[in-house]
C-alpha positions in Angstrom: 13.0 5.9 13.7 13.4 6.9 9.9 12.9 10.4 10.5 15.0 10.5 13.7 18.3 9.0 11.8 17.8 11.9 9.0 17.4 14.5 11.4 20.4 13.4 13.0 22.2 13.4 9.2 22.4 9.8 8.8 22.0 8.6 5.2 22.4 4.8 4.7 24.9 4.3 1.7 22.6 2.2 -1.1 24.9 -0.5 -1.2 24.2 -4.5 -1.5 25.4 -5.9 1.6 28.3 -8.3 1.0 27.3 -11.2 3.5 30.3 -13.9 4.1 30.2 -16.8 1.9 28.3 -15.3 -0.1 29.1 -15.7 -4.4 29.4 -11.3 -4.9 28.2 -10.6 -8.0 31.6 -9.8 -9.4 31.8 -13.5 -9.8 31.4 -13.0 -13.5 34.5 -10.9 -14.0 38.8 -12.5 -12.7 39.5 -10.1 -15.5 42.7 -8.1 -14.7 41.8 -4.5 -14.6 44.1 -0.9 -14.2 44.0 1.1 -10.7 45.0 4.8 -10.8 46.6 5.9 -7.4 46.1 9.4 -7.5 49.1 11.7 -6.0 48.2 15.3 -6.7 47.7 17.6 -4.4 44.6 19.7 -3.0 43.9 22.8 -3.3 44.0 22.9 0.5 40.6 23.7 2.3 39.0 25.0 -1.0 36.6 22.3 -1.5 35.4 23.4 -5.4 38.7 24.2 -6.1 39.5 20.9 -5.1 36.2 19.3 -7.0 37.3 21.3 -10.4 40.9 19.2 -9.5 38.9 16.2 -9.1 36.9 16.2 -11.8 39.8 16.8 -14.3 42.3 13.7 -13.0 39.0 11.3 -13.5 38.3 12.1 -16.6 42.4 12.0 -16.8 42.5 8.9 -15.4 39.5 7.3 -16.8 41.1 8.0 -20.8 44.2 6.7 -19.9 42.4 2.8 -19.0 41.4 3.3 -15.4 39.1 0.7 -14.4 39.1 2.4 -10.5 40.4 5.7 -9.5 41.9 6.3 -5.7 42.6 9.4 -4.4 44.1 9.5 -0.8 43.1 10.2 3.1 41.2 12.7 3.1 41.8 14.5 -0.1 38.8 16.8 -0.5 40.0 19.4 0.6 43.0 18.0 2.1 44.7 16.4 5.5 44.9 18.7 8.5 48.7 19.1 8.6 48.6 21.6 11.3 47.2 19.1 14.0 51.0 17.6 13.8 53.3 20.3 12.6 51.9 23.2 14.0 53.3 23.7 17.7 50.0 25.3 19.2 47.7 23.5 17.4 46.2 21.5 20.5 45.9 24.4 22.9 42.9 24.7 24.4 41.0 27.7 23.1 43.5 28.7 20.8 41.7 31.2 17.9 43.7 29.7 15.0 42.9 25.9 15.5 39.1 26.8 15.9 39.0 29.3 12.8 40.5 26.9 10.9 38.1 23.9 12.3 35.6 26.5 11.1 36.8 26.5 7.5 37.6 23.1 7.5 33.7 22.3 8.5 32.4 25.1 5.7 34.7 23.3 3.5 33.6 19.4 4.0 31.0 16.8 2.2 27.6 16.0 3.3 26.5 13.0 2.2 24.4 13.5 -0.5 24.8 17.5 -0.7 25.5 18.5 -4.4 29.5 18.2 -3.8 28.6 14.6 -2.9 26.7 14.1 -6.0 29.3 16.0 -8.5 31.8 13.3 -7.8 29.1 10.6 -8.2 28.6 12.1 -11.6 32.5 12.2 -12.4 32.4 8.4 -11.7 29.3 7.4 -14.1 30.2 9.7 -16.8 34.0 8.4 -16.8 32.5 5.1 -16.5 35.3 4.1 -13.1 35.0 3.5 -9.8 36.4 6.1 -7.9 37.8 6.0 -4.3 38.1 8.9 -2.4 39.1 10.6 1.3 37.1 13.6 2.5 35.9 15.3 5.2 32.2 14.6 6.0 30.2 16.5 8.1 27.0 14.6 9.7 25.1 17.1 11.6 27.6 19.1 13.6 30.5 16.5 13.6 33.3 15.8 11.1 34.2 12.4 10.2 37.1 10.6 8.4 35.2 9.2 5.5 36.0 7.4 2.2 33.4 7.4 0.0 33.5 4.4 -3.0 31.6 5.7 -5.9 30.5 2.9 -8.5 31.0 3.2 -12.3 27.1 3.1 -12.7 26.2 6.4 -10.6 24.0 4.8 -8.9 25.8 2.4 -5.8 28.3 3.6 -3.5 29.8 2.9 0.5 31.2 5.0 2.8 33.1 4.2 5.4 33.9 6.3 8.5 37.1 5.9 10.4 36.6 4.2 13.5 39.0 5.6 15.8 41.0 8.9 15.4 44.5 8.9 15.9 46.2 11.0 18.4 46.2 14.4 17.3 43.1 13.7 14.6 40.3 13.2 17.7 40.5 17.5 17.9 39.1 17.2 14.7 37.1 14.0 14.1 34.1 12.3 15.6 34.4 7.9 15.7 32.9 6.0 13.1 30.4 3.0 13.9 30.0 -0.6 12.5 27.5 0.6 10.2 29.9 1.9 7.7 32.4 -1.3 8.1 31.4 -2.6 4.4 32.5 -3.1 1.0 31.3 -2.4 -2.9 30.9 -5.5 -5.1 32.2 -4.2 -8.6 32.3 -5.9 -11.4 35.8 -6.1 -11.3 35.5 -7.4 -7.2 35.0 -6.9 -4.3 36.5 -3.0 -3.0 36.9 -2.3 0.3 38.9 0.0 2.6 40.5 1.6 5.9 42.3 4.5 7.1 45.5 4.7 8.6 46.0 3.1 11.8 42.8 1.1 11.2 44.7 -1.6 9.8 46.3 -2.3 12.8 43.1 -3.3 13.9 43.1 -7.1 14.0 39.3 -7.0 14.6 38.5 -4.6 11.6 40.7 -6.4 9.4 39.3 -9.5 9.9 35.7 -7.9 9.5 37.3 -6.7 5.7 38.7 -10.1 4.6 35.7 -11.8 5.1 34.0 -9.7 2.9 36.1 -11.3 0.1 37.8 -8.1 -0.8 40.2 -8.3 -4.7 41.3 -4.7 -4.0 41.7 -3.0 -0.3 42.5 0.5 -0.8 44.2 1.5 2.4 44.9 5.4 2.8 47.3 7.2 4.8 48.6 10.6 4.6 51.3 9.7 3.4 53.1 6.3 3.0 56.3 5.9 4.9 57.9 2.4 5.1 55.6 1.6 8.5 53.0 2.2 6.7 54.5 0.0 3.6 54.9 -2.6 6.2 51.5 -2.3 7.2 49.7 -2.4 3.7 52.2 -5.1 2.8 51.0 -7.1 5.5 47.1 -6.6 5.0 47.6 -7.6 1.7 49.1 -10.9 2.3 46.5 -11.2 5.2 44.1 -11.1 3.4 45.3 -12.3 0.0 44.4 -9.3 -2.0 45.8 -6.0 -3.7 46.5 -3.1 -1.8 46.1 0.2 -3.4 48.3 2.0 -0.4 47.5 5.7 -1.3 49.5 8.9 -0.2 49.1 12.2 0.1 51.2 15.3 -1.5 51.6 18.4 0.0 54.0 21.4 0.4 54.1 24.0 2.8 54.0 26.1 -0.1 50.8 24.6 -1.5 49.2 24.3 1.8 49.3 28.2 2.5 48.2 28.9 -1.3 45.4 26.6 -0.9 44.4 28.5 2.5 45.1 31.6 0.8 42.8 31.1 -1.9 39.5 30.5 0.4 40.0 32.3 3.4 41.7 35.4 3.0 41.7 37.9 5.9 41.7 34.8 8.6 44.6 36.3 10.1 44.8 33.7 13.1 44.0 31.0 11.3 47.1 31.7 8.7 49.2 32.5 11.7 48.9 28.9 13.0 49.5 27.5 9.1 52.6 30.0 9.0 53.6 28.7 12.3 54.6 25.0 10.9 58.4 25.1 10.0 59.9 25.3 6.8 60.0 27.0 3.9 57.8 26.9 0.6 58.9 23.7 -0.7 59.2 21.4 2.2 57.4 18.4 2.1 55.2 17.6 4.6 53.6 15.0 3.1 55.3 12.9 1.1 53.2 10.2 -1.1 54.6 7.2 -1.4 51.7 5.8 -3.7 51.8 2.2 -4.5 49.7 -1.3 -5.4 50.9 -4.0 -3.4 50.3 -7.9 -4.4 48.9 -10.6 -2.3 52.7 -11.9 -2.0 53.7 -8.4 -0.6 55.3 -8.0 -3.7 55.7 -4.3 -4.6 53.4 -4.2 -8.3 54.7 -0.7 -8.8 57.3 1.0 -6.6 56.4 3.4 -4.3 55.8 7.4 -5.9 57.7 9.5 -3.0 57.5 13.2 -3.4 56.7 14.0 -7.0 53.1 14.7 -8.4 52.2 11.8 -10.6 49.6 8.9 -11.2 50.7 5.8 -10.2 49.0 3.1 -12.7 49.6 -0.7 -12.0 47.4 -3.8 -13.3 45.4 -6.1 -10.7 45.0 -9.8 -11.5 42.6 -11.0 -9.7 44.3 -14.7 -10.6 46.9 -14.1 -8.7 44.5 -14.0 -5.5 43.4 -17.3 -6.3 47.2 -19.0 -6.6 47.2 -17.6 -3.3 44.5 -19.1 -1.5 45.6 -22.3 -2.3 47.4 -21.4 1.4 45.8 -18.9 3.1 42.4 -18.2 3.5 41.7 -16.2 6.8 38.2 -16.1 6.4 38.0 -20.2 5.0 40.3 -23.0 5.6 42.6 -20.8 7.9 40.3 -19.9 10.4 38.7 -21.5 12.6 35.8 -20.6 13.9 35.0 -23.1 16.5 37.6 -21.8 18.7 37.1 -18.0 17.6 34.7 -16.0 16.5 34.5 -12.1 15.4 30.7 -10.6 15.7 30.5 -7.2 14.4 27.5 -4.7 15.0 26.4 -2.8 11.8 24.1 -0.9 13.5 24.1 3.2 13.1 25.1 4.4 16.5 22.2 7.7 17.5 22.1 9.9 20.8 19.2 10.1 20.5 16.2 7.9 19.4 12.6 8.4 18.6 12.2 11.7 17.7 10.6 13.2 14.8 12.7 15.9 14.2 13.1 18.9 11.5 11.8 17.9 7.9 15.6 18.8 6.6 19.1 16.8 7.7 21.3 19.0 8.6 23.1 20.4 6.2 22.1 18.1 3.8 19.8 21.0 2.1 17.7 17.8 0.8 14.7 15.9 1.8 15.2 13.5 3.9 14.7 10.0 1.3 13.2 7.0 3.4 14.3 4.5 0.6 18.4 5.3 1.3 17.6 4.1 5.1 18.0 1.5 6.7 
């Protein structure tokens, strides 16, 4: 079975599992600690152009009194803006929208592929956690994925967006319940979603039981529905949101393009296709940490390139559940009752397959599966 879910490019993240009711380790620590909201943007599609980026804003970040480090939906090496502003981007066969799936695919993380381990080494040597959006590919799919790093190098989590919205199933594959978890810090208990995961009632219920202090809940960028949305998750669930945006011009977006696939003429033709000129927005930001009141902690960063830093006390979660607690004394779980299946979803089963994951360019190692 082992050797079946690496061929197939599974990788268990090494992660303690965060069981409900459960003391986390993080225990120890109600200190309150600095978030960084990251809102820079990519260089579009170049994924080490985008890792050099990277690199630099942690150790940015970190110096300036990060405790965790966010980077938004998708980030590495950027959200497919075409797949909504591009007017042929969804018809069938068209040579620009698979040339650039192509790119995008050459341009994504394997988990555990030296791009995957570059940012685990910007986390431990900056001594942060980092959270971050990229494109992963497992086998011959993409997936939605936010990877938590730890501060240690050594523990992380991914999660894998569950369902793709509208537009995004042309480019992603659906997550499983295996990759619904958390990282116990030792500042608390991190979790996250993407985008119109949180209005999810059945996922979000599976994330507050896991005791979360900071949700990190990225979007591409944050518009006031979205606000509303992270504003209500956080009271939900009696924790701070880290609701992180993305940045990006149309300027940017064809620079970025430009600077790792030069001579895809239909490709660029689809990108050139989206209206505007060089400086219009299409994504727009909005960064911002939220408080378990819904409070705004800092207000939200629309449209310039900054770092958003705001302090999480984790005291002010426990003034709130003095009157909510979804996953204690307001639930009840004789009349309902949520089961969740962590298992990793396969095709295919019982095969001993090629000694190599695809992609992965690794051994397959037994210990990281489950």
């Amino acid at each position: 079975m082992l050797a079946a879910l690496a061929w197939l490019g599974y990788r268990a993240p090494q992660i303690d599992l965060l069981v409900p009711g459960d003391p986390p380790m993080s225990e120890r620590s109600r200190e309150p600690f600095t978030v960084a909201l990251v809102q820079e943007a990519p260089v579009f599609l170049n994924l080490e152009a985008t890792l050099d980026r990277a690199d630099a804003l942690i150790a940015e970040t970190a110096a300036n009194g990060a405790a965790v480090v966010v980077f938004p939906e998708t980030w590495l090496p950027g959200y497919p803006v075409w797949i909504d502003s591009a007017p042929k981007a969804a018809i069938w066969n068209h040579p620009g929208a698979k040339a650039l799936y192509r790119i995008l695919a050459a341009n994504s993380v394997t988990i555990g592929d030296p791009s995957f381990r570059r940012l685990q080494s910007a986390a431990a040597s900056a001594g942060v956690t980092v959270v971050i959006g990229v494109h992963e590919r497992r086998g011959a799919t993409l997936y939605n994925t936010i990877i938590i790093y730890g501060a240690d190098g050594e523990r992380y989590t991914i999660h894998r967006k569950l369902v793709p919205t509208y537009t995004e199933r042309l480019i992603w594959g659906q997550g499983d319940g295996s990759t619904l978890t958390a990282l116990d810090t030792e500042h608390g208990v991190i979790g996250s979603l993407v985008c119109w995961e949180h209005w999810m009632p059945l996922a979000r219920a599976a994330m507050h039981a896991q005791g979360e202090v900071l949700h990190v809940a990225q979007w591409p960028w944050v518009h006031e529905l979205h606000q509303v949305c992270s504003r209500h998750y956080a009271f939900e669930g009696q924790c701070f949101v880290a609701a992180s945006g993305c940045l990006l011009t149309r300027g940017q977006m064809l620079e970025g393009f430009d600077s790792v696939a030069r001579g895809e003429t239909e490709a660029r033709e689809l990108l050139a296709s989206i209206p505007g000129d060089d400086d219009t927005a299409l994504l727009r930001g909005g960064s911002t940490l939220i408080a378990p009141d819904i409070s705004f902690v800092t207000e939200p960063a629309l449209d310039g390139p900054e770092v958003v830093y705001a302090t999480v006390d984790p005291g002010r979660i426990e003034e709130g559940h003095m009157v909510l607690d979804t996953d204690g004394h307001y639930a009840r779980p004789d009349v309902f009752r949520l089961e969740v299946d962590t298992s990793a979803r396969c095709t295919v089963n019982g095969l001993e397959g090629p000694a190599l994951a695809p992609g992965s360019g690794e051994e397959p190692d037994a210990d990281r599966l489950e």
